[in-house]
MARPA-89304 format. One record per residue: y, x, z of N, C-alpha, C, O in turn. Coordinates in pm, whole numbers, plus 50000, padded with zeros to 5 digits. Atoms other than C-alpha are relative to their C-alpha. Layout:
BEGIN
YXZYXZYXZYXZ
...
REM end
This chain:
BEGIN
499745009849895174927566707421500605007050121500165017550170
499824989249850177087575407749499255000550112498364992150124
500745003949903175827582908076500234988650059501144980450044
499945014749923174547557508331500885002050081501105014150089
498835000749867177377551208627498884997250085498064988650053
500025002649939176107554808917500495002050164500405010850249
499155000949879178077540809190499734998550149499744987750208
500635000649807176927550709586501154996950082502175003350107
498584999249875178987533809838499155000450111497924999550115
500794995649909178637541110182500904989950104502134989650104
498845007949878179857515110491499615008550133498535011850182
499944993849854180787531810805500274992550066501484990450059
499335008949868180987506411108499394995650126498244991450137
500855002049871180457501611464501074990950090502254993650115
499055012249903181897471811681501195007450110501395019250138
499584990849944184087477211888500115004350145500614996150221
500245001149865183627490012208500635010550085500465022450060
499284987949938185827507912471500244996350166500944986650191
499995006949854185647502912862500385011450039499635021150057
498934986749890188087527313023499605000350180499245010150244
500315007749889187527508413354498425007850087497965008650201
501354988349975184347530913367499545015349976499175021749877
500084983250021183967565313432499065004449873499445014549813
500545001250117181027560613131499664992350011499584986250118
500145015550019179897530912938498925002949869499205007649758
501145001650085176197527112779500455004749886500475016049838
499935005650166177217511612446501405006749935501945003249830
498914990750132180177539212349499285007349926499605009149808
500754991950033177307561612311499494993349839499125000749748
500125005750180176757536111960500635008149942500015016449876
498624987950088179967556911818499915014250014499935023249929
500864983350008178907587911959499255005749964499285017549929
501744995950082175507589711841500464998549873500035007549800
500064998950139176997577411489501315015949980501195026049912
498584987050023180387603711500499045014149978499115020449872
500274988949994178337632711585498145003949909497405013749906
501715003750055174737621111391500375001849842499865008449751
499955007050173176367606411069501295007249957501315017549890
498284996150053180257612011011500275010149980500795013449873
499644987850053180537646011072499175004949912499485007649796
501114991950082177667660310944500044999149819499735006749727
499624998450142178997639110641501295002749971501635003349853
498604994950056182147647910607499935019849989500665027649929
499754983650056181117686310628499275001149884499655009749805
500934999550119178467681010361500864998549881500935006549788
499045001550130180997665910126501205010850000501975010349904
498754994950014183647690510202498965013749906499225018749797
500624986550066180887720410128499684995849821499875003849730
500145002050140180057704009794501035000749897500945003749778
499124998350088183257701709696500755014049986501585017949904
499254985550006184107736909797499265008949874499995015949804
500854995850094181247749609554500134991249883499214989649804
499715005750149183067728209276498624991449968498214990049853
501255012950063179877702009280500884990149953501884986950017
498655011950016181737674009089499124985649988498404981649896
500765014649962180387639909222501014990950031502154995450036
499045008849935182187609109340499124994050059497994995450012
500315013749949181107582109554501254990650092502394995350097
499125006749964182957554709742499544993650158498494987650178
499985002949839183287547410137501034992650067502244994150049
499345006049979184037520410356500245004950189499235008350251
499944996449866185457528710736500634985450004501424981149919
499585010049972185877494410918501255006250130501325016550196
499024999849914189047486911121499705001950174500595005350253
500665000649829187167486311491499825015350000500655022350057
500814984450070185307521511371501525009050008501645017650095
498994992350032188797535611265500945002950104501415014150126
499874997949842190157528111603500155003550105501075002750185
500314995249873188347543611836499755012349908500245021649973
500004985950083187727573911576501835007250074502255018050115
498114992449969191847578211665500354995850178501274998850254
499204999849832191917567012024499555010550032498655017349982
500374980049964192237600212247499064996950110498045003650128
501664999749833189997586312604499014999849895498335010049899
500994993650016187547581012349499485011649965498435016450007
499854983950000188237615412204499545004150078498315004550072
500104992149858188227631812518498174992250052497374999650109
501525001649936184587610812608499395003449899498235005249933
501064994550113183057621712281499995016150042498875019550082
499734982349946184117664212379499104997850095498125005150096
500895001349879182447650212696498415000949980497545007350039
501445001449970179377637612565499405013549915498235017149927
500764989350116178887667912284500005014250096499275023850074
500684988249891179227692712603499184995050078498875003650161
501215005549939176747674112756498955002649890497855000049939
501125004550063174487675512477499955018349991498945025449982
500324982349993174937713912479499665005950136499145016750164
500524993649824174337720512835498964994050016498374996550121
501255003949975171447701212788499145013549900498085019249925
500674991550081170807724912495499555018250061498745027250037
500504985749941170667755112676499144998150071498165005650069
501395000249928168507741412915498645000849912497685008349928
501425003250085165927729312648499875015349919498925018249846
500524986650130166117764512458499345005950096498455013550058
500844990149913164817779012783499004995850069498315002750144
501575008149917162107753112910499204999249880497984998649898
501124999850109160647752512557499475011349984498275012549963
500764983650033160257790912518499075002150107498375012250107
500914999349856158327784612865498914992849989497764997149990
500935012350001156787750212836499294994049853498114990749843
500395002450130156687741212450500585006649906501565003949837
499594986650099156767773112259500304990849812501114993849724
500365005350110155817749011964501504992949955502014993349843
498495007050019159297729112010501315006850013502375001750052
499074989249904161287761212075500935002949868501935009449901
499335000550112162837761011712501054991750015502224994250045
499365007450013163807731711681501364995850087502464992150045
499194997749862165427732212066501385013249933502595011449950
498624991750077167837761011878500434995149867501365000149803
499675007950122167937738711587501204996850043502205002750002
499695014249953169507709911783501695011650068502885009650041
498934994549935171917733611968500975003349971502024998050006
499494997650102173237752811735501124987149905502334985049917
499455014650011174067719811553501404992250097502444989250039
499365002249898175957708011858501515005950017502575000550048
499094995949962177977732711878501245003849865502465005149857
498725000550126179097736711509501034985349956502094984249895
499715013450035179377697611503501465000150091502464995550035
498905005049986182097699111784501095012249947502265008749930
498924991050056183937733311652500264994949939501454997549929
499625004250106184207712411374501214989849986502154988649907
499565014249962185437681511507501455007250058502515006149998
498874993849952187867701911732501305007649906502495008849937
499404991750164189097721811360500704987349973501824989949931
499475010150099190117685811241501084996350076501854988550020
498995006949916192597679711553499184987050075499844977950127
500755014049968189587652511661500474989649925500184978249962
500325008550061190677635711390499324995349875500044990049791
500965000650180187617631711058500974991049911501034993449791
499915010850093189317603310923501455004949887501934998349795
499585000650107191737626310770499775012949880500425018049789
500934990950088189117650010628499994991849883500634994749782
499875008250098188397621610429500974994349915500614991449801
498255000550040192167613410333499505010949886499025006349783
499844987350077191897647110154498775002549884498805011549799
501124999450058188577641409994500624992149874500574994249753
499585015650184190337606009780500915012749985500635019749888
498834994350125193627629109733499325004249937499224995349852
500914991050086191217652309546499474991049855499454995249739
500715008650093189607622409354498484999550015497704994449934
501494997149979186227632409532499624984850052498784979949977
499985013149933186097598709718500134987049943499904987949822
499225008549994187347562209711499594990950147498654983650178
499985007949851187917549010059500094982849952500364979049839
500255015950067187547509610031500244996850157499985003950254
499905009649879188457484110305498834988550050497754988649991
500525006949966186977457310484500354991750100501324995850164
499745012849916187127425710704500275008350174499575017050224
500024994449887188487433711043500025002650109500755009750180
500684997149889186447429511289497784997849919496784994449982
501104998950071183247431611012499294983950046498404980750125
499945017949932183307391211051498894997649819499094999849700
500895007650173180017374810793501084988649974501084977450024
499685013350089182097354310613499494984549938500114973949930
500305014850029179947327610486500064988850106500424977450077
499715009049904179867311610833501424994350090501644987550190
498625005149961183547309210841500694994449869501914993449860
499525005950199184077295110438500964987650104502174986950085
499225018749950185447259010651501195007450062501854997850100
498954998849895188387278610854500205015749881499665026849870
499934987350087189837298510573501705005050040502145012549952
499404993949913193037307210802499425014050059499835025650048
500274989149945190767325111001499685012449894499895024549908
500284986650128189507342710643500515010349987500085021849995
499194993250036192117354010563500745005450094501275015450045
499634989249887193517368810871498975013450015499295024850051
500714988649946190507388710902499895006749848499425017849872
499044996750106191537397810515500565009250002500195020449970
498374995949989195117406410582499525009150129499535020550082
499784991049902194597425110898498715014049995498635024350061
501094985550047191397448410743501165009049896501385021049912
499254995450101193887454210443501005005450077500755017450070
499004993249945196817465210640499495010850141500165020650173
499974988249986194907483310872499845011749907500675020749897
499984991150080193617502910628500835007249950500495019049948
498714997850051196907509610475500585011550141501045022850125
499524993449894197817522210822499255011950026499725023150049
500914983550001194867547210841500065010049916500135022249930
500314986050107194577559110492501224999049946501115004549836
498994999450059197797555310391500374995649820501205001349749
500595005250141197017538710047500074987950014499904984950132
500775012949996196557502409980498475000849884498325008549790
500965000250027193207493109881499214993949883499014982049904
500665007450075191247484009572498414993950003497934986249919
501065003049980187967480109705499604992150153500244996850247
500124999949878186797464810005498114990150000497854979449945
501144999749918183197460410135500184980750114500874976250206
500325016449909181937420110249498765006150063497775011150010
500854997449965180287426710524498594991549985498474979949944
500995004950013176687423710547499794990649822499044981949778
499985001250237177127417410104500244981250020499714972149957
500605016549969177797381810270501404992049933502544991149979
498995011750122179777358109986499584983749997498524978250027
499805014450042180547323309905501344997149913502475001649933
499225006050099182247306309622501404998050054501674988350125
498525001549981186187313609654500035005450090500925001550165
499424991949946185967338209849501075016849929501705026349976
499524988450065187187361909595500964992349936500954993049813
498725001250020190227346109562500965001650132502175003850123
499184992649884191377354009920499835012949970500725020949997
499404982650003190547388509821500995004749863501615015249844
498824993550071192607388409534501094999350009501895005349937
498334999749993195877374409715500265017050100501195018950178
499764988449911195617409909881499955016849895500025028349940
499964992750048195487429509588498545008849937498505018249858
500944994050015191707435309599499334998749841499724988149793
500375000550128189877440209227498985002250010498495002049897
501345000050004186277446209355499565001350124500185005750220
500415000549876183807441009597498665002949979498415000749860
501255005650023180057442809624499304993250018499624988050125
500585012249968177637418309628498455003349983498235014149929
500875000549941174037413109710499094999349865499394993249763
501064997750186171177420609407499604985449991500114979449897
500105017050073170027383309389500554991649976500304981449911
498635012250063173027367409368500124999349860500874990249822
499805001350126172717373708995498814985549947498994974849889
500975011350016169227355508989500724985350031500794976149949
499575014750005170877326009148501184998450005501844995450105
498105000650064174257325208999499394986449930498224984449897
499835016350028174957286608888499955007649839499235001249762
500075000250172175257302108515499115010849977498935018450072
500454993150027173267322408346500825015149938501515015949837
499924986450029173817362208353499635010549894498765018549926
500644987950124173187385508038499975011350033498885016450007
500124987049936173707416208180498695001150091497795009050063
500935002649900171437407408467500205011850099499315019350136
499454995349893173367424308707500085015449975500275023850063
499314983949988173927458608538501035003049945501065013849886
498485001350027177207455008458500644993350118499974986150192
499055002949909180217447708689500454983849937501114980749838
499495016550022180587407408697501324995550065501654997250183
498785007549948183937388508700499874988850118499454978350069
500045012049928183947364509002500614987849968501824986949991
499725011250063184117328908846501825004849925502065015349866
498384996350058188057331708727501155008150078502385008250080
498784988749872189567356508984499835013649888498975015149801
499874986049998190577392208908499355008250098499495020450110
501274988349901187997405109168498485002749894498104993749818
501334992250089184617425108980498904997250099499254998350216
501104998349848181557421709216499145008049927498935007249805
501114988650080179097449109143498574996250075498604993250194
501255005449960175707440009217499135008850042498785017549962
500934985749921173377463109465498564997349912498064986549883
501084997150083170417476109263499384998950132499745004350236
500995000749896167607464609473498825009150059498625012550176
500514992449976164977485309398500045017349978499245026449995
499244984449972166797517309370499995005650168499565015150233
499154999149848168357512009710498584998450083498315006850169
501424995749895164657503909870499045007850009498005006850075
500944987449979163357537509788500525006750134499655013950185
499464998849896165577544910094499984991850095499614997050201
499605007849906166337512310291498384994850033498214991350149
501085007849939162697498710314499315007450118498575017150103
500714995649827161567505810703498295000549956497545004950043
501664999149994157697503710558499485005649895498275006149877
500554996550115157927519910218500635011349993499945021149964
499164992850043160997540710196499705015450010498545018250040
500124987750014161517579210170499955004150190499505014550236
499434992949867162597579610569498454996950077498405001450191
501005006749952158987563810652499105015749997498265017250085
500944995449956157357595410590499545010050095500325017350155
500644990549894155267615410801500455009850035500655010950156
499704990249915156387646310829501504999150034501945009550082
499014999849972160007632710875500394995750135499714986150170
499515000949841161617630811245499584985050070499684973650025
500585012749888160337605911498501544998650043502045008650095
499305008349958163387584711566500174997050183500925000450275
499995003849839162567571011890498975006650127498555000750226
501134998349896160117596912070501405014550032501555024349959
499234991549982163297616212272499485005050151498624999550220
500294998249891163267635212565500384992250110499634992350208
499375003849939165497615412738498954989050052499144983550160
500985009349983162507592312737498525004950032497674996550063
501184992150001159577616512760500315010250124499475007850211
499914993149869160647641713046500084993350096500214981150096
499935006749846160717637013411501664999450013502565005749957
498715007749946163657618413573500865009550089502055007150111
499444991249900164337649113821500795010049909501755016049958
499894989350076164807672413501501454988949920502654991349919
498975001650099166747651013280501144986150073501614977450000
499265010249990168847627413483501465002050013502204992549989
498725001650089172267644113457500544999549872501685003449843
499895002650145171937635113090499864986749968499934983649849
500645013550022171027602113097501014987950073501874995050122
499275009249999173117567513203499704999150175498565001350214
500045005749841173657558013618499764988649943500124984349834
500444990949981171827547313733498835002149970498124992149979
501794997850056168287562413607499694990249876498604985449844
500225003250132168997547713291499405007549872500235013849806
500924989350106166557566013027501344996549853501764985449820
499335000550115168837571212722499875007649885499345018149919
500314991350132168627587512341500855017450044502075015950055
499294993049991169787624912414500155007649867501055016049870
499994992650133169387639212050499245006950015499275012949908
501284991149972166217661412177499454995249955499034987250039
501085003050057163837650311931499035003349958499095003449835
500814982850067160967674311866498584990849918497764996549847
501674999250117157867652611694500464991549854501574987149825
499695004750142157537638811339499554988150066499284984950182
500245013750005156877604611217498175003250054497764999950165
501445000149968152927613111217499144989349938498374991549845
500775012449964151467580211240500484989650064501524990750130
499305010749910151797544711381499765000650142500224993150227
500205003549824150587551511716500675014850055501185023749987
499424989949954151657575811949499995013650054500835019850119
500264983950078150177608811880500465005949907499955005449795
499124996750100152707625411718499735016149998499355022050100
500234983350033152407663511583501495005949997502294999349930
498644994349988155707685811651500705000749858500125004649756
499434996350149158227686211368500125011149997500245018550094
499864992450075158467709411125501175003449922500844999849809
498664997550080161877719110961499755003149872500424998349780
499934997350158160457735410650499024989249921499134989349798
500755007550043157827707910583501164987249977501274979249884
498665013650047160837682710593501015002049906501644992749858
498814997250128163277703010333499154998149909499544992749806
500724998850145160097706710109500004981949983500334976949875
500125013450037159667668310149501594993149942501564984549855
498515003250004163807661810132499875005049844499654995049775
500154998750130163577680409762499174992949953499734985549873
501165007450068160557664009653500734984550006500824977749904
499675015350032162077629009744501384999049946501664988949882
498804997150075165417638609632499855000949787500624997549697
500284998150126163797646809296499444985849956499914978149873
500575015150014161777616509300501014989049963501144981249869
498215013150024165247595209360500594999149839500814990149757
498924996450158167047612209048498884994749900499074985649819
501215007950107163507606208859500274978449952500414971249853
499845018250009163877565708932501414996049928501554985449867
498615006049977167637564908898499925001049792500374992849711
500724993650176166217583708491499744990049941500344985349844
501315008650047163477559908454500854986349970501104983949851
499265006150005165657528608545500954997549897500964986949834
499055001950071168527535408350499864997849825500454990049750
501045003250135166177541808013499194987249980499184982049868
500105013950043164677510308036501154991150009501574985449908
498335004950040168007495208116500334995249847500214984849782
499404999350108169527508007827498994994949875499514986949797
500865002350114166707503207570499904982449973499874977649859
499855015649966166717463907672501774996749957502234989749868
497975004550027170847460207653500265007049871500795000049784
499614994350072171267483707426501795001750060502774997449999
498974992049938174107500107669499645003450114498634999850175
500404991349888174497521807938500264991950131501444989250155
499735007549877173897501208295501095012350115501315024250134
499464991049857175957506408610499314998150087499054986650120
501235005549846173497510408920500965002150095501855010650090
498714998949862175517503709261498554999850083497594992250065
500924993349904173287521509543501044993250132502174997550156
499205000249824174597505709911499515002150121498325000450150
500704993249870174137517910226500874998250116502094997350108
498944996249902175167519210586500025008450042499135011550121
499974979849961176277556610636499324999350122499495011150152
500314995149859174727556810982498575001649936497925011049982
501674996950019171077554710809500105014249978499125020750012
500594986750042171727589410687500565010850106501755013950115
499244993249864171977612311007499184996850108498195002750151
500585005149892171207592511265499114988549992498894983350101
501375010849995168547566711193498595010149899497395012449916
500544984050057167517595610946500265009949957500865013149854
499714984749944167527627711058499915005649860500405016849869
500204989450133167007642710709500854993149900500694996249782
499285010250112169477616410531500795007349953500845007449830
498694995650025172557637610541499655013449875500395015849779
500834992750128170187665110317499764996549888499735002149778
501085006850147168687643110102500944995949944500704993749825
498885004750088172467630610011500425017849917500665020549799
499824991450036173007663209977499665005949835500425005849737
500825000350069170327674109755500154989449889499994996249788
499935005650064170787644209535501415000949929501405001049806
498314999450040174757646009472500055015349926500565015449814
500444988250063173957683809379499535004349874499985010749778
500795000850127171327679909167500204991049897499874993249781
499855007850109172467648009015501365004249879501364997249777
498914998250023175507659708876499485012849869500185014149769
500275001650136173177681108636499524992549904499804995449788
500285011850077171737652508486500714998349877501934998949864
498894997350114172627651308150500044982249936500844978649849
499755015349991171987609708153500484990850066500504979250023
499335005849884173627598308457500915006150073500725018050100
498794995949901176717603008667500534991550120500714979350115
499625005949884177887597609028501234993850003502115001750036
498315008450025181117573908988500144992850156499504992750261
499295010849911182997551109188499954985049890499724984449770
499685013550071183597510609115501765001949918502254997549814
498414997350046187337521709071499955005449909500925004549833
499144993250096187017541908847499024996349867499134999849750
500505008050155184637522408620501144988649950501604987249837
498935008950075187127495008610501255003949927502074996549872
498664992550042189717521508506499815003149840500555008649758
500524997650144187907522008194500584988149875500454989449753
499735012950045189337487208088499034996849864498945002249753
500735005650112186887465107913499924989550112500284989350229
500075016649954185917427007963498825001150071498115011050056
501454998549954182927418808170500044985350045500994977750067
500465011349994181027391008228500304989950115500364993850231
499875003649898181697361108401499044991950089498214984450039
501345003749912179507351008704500654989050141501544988750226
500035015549867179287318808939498915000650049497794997850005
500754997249926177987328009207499544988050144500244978550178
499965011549925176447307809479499985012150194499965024450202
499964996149902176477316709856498425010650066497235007650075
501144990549954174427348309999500695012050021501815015949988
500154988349890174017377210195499075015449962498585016549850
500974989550057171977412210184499035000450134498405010750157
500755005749887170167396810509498854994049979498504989049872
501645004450051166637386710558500424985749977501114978350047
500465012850050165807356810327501415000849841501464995749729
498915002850123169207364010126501304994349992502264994949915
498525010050003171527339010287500365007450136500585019550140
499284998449885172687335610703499015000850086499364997350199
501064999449919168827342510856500645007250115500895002050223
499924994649872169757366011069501475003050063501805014250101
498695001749938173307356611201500254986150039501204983150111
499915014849956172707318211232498454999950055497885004249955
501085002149909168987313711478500124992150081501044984650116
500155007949853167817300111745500255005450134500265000250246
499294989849889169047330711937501104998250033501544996550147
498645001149986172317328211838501014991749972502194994849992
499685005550057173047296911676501494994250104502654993450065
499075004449938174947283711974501625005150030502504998450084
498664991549986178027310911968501034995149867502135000549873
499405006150076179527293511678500794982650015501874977849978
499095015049901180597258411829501215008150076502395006650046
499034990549944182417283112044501145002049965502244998150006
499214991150070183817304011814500904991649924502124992549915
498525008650080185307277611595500534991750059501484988449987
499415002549924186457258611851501705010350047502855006050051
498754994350017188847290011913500555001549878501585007749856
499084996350174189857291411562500834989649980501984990749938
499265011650012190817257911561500774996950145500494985250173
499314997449917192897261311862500745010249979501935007649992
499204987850077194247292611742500854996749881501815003949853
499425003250068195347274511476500664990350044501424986949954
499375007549964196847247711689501285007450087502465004150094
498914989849962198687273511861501295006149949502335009950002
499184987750143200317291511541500794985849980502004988049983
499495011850087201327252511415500865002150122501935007850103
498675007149946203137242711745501335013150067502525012350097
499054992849977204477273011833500255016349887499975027749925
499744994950073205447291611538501145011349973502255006850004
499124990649959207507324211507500415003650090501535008750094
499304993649869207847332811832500055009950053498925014450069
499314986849983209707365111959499195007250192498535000050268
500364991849890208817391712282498854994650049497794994549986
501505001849917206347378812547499404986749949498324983449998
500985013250116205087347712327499315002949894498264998749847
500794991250153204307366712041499145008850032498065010649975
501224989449949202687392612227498654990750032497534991349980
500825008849925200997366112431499064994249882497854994049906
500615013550114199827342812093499135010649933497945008849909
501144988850073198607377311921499185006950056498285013750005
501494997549901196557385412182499024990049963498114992149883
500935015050053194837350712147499655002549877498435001249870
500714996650106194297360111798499115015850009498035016649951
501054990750006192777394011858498634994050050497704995249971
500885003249938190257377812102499574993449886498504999349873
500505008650068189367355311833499435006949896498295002949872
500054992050093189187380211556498455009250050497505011049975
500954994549912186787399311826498724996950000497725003449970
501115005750016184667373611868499314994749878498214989549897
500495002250116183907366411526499205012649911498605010849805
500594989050020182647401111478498284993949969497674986650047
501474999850016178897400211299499015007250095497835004750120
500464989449851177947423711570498984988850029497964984649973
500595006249911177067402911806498894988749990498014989350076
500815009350028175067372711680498825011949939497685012549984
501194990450048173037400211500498945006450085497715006550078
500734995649835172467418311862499054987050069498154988350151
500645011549893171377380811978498725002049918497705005149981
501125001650056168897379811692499045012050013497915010050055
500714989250037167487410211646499825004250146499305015350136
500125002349876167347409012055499765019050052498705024550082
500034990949937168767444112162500625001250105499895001950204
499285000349921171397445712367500824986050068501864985450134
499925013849942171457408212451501014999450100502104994650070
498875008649914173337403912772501045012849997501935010450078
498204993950097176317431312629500284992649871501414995349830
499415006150098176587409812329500564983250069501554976650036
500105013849919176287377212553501785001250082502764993950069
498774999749955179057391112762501145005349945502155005250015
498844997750073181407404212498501014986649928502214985649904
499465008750042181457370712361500844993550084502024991950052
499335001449905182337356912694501165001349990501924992449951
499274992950007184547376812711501474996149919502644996849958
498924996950115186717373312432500544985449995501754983349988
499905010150030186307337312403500804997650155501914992650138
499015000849880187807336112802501095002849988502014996150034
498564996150005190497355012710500714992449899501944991049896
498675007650109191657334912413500814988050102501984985050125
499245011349904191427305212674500615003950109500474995650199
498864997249872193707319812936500944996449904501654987249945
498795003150048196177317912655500294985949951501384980249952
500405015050081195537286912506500274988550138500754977450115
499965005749877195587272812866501624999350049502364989550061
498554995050010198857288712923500684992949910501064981649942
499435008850135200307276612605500354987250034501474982250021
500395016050002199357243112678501294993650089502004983950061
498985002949892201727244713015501285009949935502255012150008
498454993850030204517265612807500285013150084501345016650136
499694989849867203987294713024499225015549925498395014649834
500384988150001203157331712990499335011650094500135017250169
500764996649954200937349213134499995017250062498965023950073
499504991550069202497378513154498985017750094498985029350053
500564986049939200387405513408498354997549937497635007449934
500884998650026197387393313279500115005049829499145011449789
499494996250111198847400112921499935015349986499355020049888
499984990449972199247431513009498905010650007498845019449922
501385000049997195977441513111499255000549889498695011149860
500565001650061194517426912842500395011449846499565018449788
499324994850145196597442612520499545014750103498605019450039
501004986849988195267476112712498355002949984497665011549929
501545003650045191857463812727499555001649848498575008349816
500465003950134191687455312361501445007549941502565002549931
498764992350021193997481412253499865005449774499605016149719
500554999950136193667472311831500984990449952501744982550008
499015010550125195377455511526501644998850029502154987650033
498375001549952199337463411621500414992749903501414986249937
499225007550129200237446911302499484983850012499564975449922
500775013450042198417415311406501314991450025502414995750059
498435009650063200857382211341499234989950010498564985649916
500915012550006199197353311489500304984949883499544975849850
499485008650102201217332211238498634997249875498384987049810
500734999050140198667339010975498534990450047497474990749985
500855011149974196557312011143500364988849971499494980249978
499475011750091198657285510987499614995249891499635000349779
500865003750147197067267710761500844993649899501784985849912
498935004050133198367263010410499424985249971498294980849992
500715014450035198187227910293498814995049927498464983449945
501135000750053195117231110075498535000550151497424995550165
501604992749930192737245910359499684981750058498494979050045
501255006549911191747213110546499454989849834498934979649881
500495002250067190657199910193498665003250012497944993250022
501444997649944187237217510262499794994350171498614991450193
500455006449862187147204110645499094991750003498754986750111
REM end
């Protein structure tokens, strides 16, 4: 019998956020903390594996917002900023710990160290990772995959399939523009589907996507595989691969998983939050804003807040042990699998790259460690979706019904009582956006600029981001005012429009403000004669 496939993808994405207008700005530090936590750390991991001839694959998605600001240079230039900040903090902390907490005085040269290889590194690439990774697919180590672009949940836009498909067409062509490739894979955010949506991804060339582990359970027909095989989406040429549930929650579960245990890094007990305000406040946000500085010195411990100093070698011995454990399940799994089918399953592992790094500090190891070791396995192998379908054979077909990889399964936590109200809004501009594209259609220099502005804003605000921020109630009034935001600016144009007029210094302004999607083509808000059939 051959080995099992198993296919790890990884989504990289962070909204998008860039305020020039401010000497610094809170919420860049999201991209910073993931660039210098998650990205690099994985992009040197995979480059070292492949330099030592480890032969693994997996498959990664970088969203269009993410890809962005990875290539704009102010943020450049404020990331150099914040990673010599995090080293001039480091020298301080290597010399108040050898004073004050001999016990944390490791780790304090851990962290530093780190710092400083993370930006030699970064600086080695030209500040730009994204085309470390380029070089990873030429190789065949990779498969970069696309996505929606502005990481928009889809199911709550199925009625305005204009807007769909713009946010479609403009993930797919960025992409194209970054990695220089067009794309066979692309990543629904948040695993969030509905019936016919995988036929907008196949007028774009797409042939697979993934989808959410219970969608097999409640697929309108009955499944034989039962989701370990790659399912046809009702009669499209798109594959949906189905996330192995309990594979993936030996990692993702916050109360069970591998990152839960004890002796692994305390998350949220930093200095930036634990020292005095006199010591650490040129590190921290104007003004006297307490912020994450990457100084993290205790373990998990316990639920309360007596925590015992981490340990570095108690966390590699635990990183092997659960690394071994992983490959054990992925064993176990695939043998009952197969003994039931009588063939070899494909397990699809999904993740959002930022868990490993920066939500956990020992993630970028434990990928390590597993991609390493799995690769002797003499029953399983690390693949891609691409390159199972390259195998050509038939696979099953599946009618699927609408869902998500969100609590409950469907739109819990993007439709509430937090956030329910930003959607009247939002489609309100869509459907104005599309009244826009109808009456004034093809239009050249400062109209076109003007009309595709109005569609970025719109594209913006449809971002999953934000309703997520309302629910999950973090950064509330920055998600509150982004929407604002975006949704104001469509209506300056829309307003404009209305009187035949252009707007043209505030135009200006703005296309710097929101400095994204050059290829955008507000046209593609025209609706084809089928779409108001669902209305």
């Amino acid at each position: 019998m051959s080995k099992t496939s198993v296919n790890l993808i990884l989504h990289a994405h962070s909204p998008y956020v860039r305020h020039l207008e401010y000497p610094k700005f809170l919420e860049e530090n999201w991209l910073f903390e993931d660039l210098c936590e998650s990205y690099i750390p994985l992009l040197r991991m995979l480059e070292n594996l492949d330099s030592r001839d480890v032969r693994f694959r997996l498959s990664i998605c970088f969203s269009p917002t993410l890809c962005t600001m990875l290539l704009d240079e102010p943020l450049q230039e404020r990331f150099v900023e914040y990673m010599q900040g995090r080293i001039e903090l480091g020298e301080k902390e290597v010399a108040r710990t050898r004073r004050q907490q001999p016990e944390c005085h490791d780790m304090a040269k851990f962290y530093l160290k780190s710092y400083k290889e993370n930006l030699a590194f970064y600086e080695s690439m030209g500040r730009n990772i994204l085309d470390g990774f380029i070089k990873l697919q030429e190789k065949g180590v990779i498969e970069i995959i696309a996505t929606a672009a502005t990481h928009c949940y889809f199911p709550l836009y199925k009625n305005y399939k204009a807007a769909v498909r713009t946010q479609i067409e403009i993930g797919v062509k960025s992409h194209i523009r970054f990695f220089h490739s067009a794309p066979k894979g692309f990543w629904l955010p948040e695993c969030g589907y509905y019936p016919g949506l995988e036929k907008e991804l196949a007028n774009y060339g797409i042939k697979w996507c993934q989808i959410p582990a219970h969608s097999v359970i409640t697929a309108k027909n009955k499944i034989l595989s039962a989701g370990y095989q790659p399912l046809r989406l009702y009669d499209s040429e798109v594959t949906g691969f189905p996330r192995d549930w309990s594979i993936t929650n030996l990692v993702w579960s916050d109360s069970t998983g591998y990152p839960c245990d004890p002796d692994y890094r305390e998350f949220y007990r930093d200095i930036g939050y634990d020292l005095d305000m006199d010591y650490i406040r040129p590190y921290v946000h104007e003004p006297d804003v307490r912020v994450f500085t990457g100084y993290k010195y205790m373990a998990i411990t316990g639920r309360d807040d007596n925590k015992l100093p981490y340990d570095l070698s108690k966390a590699a011995d635990k990183v092997r042990l659960h690394a071994d454990n992983f490959l054990y399940h992925l064993r176990r799994k695939a043998m009952s699998i197969s003994a039931e089918t009588q063939s070899s399953p494909v397990l699809n592992l999904c993740f959002d790259a930022e868990l490993f790094g920066h939500r956990w500090f020992e993630g970028i190891a434990f990928l390590r460690q597993v991609l390493q070791n799995g690769v002797k396995e003499k029953d399983i192998e690390f693949t891609t979706p691409g390159e199972i379908l390259s195998r050509s054979r038939e696979y099953e077909k599946a009618e699927l019904n609408e869902c998500s990889w969100g609590r409950g399964g469907y739109s819990d936590s993007w439709l509430d009582g937090e956030n329910s109200w930003v959607y009247r809004h939002i489609h309100k501009a869509i459907e104005r956006m599309e009244e826009l594209a109808e009456r004034f259609p093809n239009q050249r220099s400062l109209k076109a600029r003007f009309l595709n502005q109005a569609a970025r804003e719109v594209l913006l605000a449809m971002a999953s981001d934000w309703p997520y921020i309302l629910h999950d109630r973090t950064s509330v009034i920055y998600a509150e005012k982004r929407l604002r935001n975006h949704l104001g600016s469509f209506n300056v144009v829309y307003s404009n429009m209305c009187k035949n007029s252009v707007h043209t210094e505030w135009l200006i302004k703005a296309e710097k403000r929101n400095a994204i999607f050059p290829e955008m083509d507000y046209n593609l808000f025209l609706e084809k004669k089928d779409d108001n059939k669902t209305r």
